[in-house]
N, CA, C and O atoms as CSV, one atom per row, in Angstrom:
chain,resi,resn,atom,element,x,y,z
A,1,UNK,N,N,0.812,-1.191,0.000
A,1,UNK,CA,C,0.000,0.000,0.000
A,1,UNK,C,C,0.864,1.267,0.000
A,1,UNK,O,O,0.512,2.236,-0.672
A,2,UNK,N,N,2.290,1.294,0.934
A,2,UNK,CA,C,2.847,2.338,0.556
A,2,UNK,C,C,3.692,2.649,-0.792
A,2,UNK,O,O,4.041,3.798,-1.063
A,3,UNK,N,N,3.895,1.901,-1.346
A,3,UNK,CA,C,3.891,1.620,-2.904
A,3,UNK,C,C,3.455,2.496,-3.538
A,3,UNK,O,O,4.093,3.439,-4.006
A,4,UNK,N,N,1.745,2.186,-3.676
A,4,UNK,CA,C,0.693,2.982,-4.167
A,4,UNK,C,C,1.094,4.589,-3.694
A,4,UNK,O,O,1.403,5.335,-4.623
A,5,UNK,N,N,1.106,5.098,-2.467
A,5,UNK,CA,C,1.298,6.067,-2.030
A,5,UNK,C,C,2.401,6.793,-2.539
A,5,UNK,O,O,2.194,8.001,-2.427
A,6,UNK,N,N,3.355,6.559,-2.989
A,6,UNK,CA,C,4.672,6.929,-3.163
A,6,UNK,C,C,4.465,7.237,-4.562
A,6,UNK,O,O,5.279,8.063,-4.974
A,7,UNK,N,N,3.301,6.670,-5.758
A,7,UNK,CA,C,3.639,6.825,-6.640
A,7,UNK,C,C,2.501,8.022,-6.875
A,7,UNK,O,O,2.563,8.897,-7.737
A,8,UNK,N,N,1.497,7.844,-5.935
A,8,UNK,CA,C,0.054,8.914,-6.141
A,8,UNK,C,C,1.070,10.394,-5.511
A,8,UNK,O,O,0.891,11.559,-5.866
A,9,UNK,N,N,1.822,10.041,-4.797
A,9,UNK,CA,C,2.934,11.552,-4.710
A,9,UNK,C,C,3.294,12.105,-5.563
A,9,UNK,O,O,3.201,13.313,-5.778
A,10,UNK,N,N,4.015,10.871,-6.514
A,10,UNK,CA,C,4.595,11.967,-7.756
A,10,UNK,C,C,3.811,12.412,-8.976
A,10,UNK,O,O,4.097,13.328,-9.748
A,11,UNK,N,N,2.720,11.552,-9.007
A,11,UNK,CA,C,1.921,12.000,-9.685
A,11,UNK,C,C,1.669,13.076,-9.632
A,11,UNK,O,O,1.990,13.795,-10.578
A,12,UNK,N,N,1.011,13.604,-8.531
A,12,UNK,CA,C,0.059,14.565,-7.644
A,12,UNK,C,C,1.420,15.758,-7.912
A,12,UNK,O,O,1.114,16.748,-8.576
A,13,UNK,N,N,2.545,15.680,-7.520
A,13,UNK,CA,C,3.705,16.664,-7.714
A,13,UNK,C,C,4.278,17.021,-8.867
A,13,UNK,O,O,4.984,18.016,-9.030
A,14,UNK,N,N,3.820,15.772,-10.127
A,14,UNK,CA,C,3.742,16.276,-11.542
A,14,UNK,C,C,2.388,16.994,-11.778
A,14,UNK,O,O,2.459,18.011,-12.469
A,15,UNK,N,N,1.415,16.705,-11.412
A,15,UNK,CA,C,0.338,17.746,-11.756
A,15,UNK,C,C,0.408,19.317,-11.257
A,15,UNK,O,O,0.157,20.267,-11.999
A,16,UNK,N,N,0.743,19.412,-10.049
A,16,UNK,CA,C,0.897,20.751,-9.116
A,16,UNK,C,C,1.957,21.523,-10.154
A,16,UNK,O,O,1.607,22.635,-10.549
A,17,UNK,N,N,3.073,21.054,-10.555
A,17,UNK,CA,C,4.401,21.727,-10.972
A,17,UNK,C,C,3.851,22.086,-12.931
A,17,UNK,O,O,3.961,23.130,-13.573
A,18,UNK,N,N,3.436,21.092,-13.240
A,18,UNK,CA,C,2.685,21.103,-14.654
A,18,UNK,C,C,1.714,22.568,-14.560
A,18,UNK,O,O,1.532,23.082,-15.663
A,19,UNK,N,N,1.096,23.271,-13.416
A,19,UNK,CA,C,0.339,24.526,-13.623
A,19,UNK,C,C,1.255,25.919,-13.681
A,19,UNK,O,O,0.986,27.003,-14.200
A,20,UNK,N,N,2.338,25.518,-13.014
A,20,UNK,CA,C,3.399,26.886,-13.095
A,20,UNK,C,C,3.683,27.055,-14.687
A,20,UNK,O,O,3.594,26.178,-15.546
A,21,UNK,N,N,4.071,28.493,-14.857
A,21,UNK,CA,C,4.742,29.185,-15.685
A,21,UNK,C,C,6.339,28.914,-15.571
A,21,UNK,O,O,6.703,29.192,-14.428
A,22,UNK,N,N,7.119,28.583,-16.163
A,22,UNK,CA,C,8.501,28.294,-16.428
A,22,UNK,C,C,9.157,28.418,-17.329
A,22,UNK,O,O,8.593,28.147,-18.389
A,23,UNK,N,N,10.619,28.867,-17.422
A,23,UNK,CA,C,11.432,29.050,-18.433
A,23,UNK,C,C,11.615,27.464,-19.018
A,23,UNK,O,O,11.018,26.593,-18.385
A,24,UNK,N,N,12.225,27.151,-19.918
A,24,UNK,CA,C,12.432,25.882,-20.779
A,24,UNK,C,C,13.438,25.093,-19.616
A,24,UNK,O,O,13.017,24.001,-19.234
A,25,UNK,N,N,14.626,25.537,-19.083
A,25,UNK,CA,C,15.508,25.336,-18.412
A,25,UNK,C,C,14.929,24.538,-16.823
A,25,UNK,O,O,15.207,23.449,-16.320
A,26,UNK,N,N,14.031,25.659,-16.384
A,26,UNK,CA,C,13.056,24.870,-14.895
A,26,UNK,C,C,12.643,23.661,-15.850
A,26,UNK,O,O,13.248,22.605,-15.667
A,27,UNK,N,N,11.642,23.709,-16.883
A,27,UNK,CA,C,10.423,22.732,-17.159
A,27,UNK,C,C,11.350,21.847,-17.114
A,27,UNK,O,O,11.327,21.305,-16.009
A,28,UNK,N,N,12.408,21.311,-17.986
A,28,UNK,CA,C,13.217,20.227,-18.021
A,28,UNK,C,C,13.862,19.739,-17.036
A,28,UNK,O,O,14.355,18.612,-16.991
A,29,UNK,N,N,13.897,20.836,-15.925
A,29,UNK,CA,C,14.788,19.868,-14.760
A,29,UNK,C,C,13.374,19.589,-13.538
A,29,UNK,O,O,13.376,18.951,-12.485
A,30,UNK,N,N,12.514,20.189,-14.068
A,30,UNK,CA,C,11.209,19.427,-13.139
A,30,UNK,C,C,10.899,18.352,-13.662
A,30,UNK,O,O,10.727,17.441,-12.853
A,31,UNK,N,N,10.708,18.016,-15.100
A,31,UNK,CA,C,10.005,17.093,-16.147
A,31,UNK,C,C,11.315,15.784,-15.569
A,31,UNK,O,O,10.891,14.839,-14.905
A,32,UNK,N,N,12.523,15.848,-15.825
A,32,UNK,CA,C,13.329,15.179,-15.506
A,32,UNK,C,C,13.894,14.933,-14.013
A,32,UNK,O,O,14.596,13.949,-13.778
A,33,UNK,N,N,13.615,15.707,-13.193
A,33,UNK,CA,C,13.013,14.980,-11.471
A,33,UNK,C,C,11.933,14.029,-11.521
A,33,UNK,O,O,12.102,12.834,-11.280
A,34,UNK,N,N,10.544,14.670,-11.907
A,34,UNK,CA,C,9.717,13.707,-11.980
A,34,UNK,C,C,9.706,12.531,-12.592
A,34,UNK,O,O,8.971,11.630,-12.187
A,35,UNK,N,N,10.412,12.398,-13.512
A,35,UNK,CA,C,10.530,11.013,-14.198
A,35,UNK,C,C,11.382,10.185,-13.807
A,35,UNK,O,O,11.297,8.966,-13.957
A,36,UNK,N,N,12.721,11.083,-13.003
A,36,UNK,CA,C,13.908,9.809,-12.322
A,36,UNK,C,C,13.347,9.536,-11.504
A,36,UNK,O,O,13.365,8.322,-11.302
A,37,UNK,N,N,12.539,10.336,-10.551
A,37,UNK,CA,C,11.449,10.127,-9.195
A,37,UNK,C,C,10.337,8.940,-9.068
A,37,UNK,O,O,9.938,8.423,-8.025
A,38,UNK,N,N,9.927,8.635,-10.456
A,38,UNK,CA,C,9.054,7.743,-10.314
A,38,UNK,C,C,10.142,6.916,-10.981
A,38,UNK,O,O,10.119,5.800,-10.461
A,39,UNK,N,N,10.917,6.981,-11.748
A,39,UNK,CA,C,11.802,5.459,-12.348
A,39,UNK,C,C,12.288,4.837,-11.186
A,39,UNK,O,O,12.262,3.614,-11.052
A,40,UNK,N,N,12.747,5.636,-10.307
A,40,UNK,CA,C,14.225,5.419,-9.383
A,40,UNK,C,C,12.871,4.505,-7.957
A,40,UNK,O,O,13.153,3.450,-7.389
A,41,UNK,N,N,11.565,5.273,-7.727
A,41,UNK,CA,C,10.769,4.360,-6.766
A,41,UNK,C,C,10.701,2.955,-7.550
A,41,UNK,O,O,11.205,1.966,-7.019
A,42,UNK,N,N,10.123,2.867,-8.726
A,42,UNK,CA,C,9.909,1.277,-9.151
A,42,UNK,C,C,11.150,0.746,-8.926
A,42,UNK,O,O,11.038,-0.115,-8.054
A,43,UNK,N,N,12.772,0.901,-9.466
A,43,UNK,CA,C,13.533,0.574,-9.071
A,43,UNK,C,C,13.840,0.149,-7.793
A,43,UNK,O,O,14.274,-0.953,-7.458
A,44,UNK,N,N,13.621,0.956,-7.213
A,44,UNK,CA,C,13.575,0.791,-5.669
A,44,UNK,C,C,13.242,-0.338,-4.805
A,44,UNK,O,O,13.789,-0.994,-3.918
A,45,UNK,N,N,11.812,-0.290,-5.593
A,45,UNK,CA,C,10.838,-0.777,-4.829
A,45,UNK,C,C,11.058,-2.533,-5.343
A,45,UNK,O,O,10.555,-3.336,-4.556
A,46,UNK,N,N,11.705,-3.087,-6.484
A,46,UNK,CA,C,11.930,-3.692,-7.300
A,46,UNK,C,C,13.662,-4.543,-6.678
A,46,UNK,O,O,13.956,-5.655,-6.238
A,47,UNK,N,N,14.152,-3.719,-6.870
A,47,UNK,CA,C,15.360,-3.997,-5.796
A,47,UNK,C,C,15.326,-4.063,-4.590
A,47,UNK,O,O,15.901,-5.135,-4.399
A,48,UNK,N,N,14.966,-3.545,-3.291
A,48,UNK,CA,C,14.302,-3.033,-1.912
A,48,UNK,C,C,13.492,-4.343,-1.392
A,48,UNK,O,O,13.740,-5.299,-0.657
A,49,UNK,N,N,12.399,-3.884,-2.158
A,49,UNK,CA,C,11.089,-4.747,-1.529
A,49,UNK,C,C,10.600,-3.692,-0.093
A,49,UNK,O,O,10.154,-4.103,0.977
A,50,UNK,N,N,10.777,-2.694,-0.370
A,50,UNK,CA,C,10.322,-2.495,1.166
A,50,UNK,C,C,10.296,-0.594,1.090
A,50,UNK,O,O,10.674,-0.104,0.026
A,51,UNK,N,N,9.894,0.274,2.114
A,51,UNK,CA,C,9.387,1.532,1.709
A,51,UNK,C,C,10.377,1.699,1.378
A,51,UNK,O,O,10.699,1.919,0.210
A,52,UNK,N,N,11.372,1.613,2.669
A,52,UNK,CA,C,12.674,2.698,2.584
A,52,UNK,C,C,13.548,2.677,1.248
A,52,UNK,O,O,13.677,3.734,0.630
A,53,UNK,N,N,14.101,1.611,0.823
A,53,UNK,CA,C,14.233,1.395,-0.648
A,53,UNK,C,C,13.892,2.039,-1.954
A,53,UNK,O,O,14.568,2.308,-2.947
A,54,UNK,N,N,11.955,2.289,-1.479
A,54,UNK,CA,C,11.287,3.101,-2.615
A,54,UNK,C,C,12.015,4.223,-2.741
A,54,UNK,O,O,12.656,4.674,-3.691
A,55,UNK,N,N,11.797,4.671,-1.476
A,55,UNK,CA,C,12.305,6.283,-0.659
A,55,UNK,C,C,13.454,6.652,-1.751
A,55,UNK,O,O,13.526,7.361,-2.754
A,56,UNK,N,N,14.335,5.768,-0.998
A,56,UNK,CA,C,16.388,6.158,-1.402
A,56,UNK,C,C,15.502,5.914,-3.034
A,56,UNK,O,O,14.448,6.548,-3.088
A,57,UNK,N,N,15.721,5.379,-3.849
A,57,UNK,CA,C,15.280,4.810,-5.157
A,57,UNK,C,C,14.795,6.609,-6.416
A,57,UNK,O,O,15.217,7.108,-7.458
A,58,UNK,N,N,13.526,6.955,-5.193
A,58,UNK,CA,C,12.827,7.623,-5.730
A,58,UNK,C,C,13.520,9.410,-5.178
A,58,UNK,O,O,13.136,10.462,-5.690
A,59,UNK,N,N,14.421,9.321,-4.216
A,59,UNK,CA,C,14.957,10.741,-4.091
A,59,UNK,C,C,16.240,10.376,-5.170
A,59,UNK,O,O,16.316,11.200,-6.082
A,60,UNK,N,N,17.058,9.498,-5.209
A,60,UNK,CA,C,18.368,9.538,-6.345
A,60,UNK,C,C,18.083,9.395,-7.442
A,60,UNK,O,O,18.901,9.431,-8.361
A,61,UNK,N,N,16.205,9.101,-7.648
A,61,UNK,CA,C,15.939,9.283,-9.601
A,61,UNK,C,C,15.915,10.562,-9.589
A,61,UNK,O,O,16.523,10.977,-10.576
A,62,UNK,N,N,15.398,11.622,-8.779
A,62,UNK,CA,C,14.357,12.375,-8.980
A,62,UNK,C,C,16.006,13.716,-8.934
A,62,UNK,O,O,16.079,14.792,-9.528
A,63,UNK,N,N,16.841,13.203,-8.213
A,63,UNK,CA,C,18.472,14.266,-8.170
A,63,UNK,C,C,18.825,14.134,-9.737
A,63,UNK,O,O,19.166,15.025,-10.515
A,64,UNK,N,N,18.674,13.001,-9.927
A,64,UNK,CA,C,19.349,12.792,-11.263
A,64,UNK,C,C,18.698,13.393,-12.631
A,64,UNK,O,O,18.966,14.085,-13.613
A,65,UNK,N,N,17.757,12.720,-12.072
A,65,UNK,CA,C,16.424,13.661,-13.395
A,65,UNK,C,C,16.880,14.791,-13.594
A,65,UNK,O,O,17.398,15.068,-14.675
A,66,UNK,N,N,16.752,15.940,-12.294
A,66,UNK,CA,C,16.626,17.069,-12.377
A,66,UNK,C,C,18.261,17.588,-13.099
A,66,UNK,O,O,18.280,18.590,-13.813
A,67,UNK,N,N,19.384,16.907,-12.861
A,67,UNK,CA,C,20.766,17.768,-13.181
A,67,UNK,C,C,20.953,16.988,-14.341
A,67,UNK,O,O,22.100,17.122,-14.766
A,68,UNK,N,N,20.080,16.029,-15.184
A,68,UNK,CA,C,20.281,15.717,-16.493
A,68,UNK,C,C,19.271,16.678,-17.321
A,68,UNK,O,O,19.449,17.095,-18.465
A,69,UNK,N,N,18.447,16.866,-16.685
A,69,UNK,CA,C,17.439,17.582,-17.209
A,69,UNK,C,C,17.562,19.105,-17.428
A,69,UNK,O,O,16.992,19.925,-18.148
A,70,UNK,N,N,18.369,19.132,-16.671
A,70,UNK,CA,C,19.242,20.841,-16.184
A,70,UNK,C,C,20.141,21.148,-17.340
A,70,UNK,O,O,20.166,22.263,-17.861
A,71,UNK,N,N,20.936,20.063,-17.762
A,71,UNK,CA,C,22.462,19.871,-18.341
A,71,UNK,C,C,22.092,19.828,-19.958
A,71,UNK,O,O,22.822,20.305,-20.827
A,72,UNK,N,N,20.493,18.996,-20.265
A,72,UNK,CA,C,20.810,18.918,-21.063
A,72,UNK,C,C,19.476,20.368,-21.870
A,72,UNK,O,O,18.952,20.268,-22.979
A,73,UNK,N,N,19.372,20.956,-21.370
A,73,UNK,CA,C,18.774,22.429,-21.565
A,73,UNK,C,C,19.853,23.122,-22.747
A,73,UNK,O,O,20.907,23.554,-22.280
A,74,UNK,N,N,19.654,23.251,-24.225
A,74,UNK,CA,C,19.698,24.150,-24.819
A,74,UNK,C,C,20.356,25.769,-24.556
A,74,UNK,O,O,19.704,26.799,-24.392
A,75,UNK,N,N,21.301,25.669,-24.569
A,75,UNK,CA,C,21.665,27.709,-24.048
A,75,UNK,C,C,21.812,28.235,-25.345
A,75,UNK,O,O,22.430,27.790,-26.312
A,76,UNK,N,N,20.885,29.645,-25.149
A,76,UNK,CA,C,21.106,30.281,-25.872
A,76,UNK,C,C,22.263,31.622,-26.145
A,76,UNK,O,O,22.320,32.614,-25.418
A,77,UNK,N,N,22.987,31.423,-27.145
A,77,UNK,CA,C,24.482,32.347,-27.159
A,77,UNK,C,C,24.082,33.014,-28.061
A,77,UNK,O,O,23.668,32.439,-29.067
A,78,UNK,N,N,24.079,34.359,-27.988
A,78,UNK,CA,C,24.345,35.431,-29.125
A,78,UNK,C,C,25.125,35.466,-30.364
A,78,UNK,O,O,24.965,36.064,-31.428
A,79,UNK,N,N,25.879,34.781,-29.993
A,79,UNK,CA,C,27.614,35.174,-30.871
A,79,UNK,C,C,27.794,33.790,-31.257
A,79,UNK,O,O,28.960,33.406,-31.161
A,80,UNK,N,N,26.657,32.638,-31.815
A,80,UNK,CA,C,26.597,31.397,-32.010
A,80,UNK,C,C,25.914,32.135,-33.518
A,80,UNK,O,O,25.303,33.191,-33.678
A,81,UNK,N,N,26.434,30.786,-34.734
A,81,UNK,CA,C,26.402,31.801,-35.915
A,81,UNK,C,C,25.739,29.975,-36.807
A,81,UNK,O,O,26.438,29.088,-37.296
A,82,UNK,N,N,24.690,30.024,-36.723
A,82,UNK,CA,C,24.067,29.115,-38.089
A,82,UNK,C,C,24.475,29.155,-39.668
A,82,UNK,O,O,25.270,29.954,-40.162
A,83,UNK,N,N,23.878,28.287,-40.249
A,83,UNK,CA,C,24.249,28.185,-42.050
A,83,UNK,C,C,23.339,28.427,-42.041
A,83,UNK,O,O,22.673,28.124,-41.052
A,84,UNK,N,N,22.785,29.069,-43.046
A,84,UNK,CA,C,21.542,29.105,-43.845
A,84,UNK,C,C,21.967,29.077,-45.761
A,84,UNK,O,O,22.982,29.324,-46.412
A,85,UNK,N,N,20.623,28.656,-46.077
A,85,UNK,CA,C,20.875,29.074,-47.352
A,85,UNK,C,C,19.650,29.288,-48.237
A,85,UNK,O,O,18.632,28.597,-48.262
A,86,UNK,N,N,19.982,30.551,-49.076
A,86,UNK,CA,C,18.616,31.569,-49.555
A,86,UNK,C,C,18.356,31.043,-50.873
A,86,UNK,O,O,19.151,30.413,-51.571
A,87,UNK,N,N,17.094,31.379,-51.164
A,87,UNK,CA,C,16.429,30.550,-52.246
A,87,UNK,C,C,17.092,30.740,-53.962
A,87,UNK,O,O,16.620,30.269,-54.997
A,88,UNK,N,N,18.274,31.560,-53.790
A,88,UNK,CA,C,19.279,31.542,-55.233
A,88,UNK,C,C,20.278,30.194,-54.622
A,88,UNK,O,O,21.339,30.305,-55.238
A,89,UNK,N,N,20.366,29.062,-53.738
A,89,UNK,CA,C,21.116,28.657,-53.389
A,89,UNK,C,C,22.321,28.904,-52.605
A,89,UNK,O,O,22.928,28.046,-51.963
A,90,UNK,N,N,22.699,30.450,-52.728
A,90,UNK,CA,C,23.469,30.675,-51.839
A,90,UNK,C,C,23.795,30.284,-50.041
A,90,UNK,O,O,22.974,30.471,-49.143
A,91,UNK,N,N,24.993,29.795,-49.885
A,91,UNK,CA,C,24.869,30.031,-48.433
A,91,UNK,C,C,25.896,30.817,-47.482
A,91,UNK,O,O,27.038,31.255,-47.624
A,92,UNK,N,N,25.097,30.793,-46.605
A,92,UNK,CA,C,25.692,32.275,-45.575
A,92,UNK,C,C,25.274,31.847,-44.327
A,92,UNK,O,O,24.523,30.887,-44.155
A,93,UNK,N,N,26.048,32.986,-42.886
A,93,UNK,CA,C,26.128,32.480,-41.937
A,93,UNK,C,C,25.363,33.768,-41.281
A,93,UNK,O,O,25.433,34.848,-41.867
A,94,UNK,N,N,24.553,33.630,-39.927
A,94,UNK,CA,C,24.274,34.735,-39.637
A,94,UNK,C,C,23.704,34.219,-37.971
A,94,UNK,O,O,23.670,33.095,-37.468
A,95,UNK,N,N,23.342,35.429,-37.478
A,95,UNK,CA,C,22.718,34.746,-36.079
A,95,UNK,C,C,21.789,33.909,-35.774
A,95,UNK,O,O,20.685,34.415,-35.972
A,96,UNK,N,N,21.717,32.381,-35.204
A,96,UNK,CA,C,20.905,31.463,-34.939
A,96,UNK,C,C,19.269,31.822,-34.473
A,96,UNK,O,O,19.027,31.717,-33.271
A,97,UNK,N,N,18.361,32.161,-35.218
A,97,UNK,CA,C,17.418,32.383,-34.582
A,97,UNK,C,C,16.246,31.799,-34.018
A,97,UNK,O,O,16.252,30.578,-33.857
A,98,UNK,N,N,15.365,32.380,-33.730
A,98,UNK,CA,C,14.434,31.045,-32.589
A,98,UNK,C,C,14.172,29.369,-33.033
A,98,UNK,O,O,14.068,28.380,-32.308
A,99,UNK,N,N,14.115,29.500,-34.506
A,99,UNK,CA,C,13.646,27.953,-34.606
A,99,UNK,C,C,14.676,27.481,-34.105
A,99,UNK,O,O,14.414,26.681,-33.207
A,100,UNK,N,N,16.007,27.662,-34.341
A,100,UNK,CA,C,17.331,26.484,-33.875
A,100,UNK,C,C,16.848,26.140,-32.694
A,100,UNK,O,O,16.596,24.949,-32.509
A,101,UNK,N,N,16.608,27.134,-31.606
A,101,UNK,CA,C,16.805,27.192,-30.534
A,101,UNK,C,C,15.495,25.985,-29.385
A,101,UNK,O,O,15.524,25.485,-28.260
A,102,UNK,N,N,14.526,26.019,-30.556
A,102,UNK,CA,C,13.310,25.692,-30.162
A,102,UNK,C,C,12.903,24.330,-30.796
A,102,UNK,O,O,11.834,23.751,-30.604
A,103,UNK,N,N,13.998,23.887,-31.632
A,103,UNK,CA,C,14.617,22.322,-32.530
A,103,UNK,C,C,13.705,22.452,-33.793
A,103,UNK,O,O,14.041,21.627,-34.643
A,104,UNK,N,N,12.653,23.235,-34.176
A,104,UNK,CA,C,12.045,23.252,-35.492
A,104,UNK,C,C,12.863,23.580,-36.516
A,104,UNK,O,O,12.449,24.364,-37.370
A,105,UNK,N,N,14.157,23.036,-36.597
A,105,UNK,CA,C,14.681,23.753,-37.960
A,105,UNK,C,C,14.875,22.623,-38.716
A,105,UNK,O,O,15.288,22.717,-39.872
């Protein structure tokens, strides 16, 4: 039963955090807590057999999530210079603008 409980937590703490406003940088290191958080309890709980297990399991997914999730955040640099190339075929280099940044390119 505390099983169940542990996982209606992170649920419940992905829904609460899912209503905030956030830069790209937070969303990914919340999105990636919550997901080592619930990987790292089944693990846990899987290896363990027992709460405390879940516990340790589900706080070292949920560290990890968050500083992979942190790390692997996109920065945006000014002085970072894309290819493009214009509809005579030419190509040229100029400042990276939002699509790069936002992976639609």
């Amino acid at each position: 039963m505390t099983f169940h409980k542990a996982i209606a937590a992170v649920l419940l703490a992905g829904a609460v955090a899912g209503c905030q406003s956030q830069t790209e940088g937070q969303q990914r290191a919340t999105t990636g807590a919550l997901l080592g958080g619930a990987g790292g309890a089944l693990v846990g709980q899987a290896i363990g057999g027992n709460t405390k297990s879940t516990v340790i399991g589900a706080a070292s997914g949920a560290l990890l999530g968050a500083v992979v999730g942190s790390a692997t955040t996109p920065q945006r640099r000014e002085d970072q210079l894309c290819r493009y190339q214009d509809r005579y075929g030419r190509i040229y280099t100029a400042p990276c603008d939002d699509r790069y940044y936002n992976g639609n390119y």
